[in-house]
Biopython code that builds the backbone (N, CA, C, O; Angstrom):
import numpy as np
from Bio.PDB.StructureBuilder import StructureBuilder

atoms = [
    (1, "UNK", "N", (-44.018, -1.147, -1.811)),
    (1, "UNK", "CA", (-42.831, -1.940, -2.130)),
    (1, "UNK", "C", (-41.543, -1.156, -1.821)),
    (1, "UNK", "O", (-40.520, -1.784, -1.550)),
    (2, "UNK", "N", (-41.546, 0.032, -1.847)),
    (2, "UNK", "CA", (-40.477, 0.959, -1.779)),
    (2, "UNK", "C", (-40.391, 1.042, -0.118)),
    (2, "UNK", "O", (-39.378, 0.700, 0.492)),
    (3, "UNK", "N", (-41.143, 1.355, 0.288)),
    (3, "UNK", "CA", (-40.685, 1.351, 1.733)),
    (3, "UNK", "C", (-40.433, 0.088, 2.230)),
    (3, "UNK", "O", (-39.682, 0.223, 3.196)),
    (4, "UNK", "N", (-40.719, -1.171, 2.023)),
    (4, "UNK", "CA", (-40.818, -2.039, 2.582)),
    (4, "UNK", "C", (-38.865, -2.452, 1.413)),
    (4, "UNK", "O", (-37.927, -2.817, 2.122)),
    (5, "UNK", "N", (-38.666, -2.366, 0.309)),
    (5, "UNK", "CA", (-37.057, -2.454, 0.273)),
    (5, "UNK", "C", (-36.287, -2.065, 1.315)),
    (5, "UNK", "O", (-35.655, -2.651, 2.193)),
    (6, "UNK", "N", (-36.609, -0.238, 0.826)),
    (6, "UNK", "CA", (-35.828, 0.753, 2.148)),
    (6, "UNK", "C", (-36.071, -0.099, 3.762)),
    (6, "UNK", "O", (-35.119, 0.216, 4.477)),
    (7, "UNK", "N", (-36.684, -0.704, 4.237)),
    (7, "UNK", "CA", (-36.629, -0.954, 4.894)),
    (7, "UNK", "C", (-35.706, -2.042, 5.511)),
    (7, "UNK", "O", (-34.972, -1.962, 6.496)),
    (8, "UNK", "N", (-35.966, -3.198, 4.571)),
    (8, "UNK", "CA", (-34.931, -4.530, 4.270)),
    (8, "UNK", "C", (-32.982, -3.640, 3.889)),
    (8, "UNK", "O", (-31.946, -4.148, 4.318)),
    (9, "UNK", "N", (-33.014, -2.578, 3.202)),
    (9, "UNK", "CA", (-31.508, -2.107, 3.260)),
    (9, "UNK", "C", (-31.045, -1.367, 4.492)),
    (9, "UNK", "O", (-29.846, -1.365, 4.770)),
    (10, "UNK", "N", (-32.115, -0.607, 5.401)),
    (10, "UNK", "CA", (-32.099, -0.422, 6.402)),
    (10, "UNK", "C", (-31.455, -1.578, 7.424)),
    (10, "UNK", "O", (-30.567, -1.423, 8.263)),
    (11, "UNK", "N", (-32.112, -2.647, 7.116)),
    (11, "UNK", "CA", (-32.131, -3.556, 8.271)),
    (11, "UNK", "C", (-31.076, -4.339, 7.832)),
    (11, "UNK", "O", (-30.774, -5.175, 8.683)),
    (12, "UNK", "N", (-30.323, -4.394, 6.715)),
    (12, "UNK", "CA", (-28.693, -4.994, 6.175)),
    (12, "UNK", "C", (-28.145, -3.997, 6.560)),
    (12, "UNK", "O", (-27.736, -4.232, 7.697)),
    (13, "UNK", "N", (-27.876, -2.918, 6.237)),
    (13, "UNK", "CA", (-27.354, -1.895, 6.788)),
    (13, "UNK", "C", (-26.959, -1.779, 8.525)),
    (13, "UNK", "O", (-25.918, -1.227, 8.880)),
    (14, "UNK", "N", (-27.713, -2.239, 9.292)),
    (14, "UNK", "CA", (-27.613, -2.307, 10.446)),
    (14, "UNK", "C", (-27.121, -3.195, 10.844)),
    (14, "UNK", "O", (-26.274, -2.907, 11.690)),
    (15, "UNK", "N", (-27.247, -4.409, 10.614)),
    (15, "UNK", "CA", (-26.839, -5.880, 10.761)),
    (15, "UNK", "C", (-25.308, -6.099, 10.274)),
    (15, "UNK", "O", (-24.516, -6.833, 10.865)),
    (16, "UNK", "N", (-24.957, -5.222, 8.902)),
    (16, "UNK", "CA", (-23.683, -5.127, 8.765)),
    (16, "UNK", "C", (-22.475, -4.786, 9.728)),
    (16, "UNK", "O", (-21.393, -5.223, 10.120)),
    (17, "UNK", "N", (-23.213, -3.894, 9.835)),
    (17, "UNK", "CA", (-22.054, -2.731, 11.311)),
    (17, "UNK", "C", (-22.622, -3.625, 12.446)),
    (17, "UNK", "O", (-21.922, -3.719, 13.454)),
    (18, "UNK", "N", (-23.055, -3.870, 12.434)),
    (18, "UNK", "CA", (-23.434, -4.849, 13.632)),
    (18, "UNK", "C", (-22.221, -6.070, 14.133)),
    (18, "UNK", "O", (-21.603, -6.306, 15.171)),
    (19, "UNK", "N", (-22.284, -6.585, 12.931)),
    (19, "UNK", "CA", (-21.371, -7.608, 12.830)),
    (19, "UNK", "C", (-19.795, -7.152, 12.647)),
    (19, "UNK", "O", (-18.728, -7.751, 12.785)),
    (20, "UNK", "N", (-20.165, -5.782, 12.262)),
    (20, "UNK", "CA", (-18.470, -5.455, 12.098)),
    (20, "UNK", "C", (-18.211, -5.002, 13.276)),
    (20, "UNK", "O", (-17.110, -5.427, 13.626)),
    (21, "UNK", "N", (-18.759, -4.248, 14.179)),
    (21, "UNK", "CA", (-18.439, -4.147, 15.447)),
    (21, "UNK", "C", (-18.278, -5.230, 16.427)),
    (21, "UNK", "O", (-17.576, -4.994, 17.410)),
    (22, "UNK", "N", (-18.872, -6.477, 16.291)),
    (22, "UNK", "CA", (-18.995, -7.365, 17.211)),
    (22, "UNK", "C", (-17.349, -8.308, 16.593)),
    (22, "UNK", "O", (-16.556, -8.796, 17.398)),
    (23, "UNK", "N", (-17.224, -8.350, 15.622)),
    (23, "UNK", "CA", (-15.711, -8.734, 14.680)),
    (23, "UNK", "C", (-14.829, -8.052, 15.525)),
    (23, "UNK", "O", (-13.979, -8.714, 16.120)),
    (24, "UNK", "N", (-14.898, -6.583, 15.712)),
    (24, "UNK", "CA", (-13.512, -5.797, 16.110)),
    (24, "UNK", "C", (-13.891, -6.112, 17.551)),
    (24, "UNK", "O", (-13.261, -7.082, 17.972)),
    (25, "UNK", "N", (-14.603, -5.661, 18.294)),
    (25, "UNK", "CA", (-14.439, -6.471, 19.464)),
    (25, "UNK", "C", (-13.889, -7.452, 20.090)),
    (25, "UNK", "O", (-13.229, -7.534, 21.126)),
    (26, "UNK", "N", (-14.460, -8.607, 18.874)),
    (26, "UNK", "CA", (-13.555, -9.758, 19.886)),
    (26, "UNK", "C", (-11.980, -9.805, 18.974)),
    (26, "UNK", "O", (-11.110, -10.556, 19.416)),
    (27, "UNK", "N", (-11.833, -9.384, 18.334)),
    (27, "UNK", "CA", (-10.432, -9.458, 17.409)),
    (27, "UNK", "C", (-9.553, -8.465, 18.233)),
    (27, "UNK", "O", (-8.336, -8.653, 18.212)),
    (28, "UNK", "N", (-10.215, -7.108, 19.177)),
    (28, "UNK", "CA", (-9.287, -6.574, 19.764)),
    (28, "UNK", "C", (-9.075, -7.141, 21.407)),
    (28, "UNK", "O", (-8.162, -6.814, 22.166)),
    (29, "UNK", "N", (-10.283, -8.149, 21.710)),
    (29, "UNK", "CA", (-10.257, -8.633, 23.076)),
    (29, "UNK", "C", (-9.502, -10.282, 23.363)),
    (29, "UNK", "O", (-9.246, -10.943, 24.369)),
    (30, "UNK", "N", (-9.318, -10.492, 21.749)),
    (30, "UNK", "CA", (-8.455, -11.639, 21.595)),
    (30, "UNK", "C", (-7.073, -11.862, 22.414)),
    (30, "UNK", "O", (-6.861, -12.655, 23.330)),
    (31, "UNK", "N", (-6.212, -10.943, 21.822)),
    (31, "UNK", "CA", (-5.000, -10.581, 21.968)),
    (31, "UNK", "C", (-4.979, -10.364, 23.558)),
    (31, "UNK", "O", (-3.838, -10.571, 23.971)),
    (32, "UNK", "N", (-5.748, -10.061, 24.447)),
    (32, "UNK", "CA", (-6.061, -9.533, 25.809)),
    (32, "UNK", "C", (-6.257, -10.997, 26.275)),
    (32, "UNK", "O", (-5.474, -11.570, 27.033)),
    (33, "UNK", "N", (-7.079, -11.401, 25.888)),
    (33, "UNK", "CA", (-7.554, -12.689, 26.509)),
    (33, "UNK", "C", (-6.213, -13.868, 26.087)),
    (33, "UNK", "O", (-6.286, -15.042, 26.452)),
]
sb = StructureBuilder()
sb.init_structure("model")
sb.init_model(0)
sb.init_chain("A")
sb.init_seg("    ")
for serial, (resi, resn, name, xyz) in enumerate(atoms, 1):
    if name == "N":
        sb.init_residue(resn, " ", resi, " ")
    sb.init_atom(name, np.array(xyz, "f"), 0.0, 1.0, " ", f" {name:<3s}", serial, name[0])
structure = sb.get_structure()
């Protein structure tokens, strides 16, 4: 059960920055476009 959490916060964890990078991206390619 423990690895398989760690794993699921792993995989929010990633998905977070994920999405926050893909946010600043187009928020800085906005202004360009």
């Amino acid at each position: 059960m423990a690895i398989l959490e760690a794993g699921n916060i792993n995989i929010n964890v990633y998905h977070y920055l994920g999405m926050l990078l893909f946010c600043q991206q187009s928020y800085q390619g906005f202004p360009s476009a």
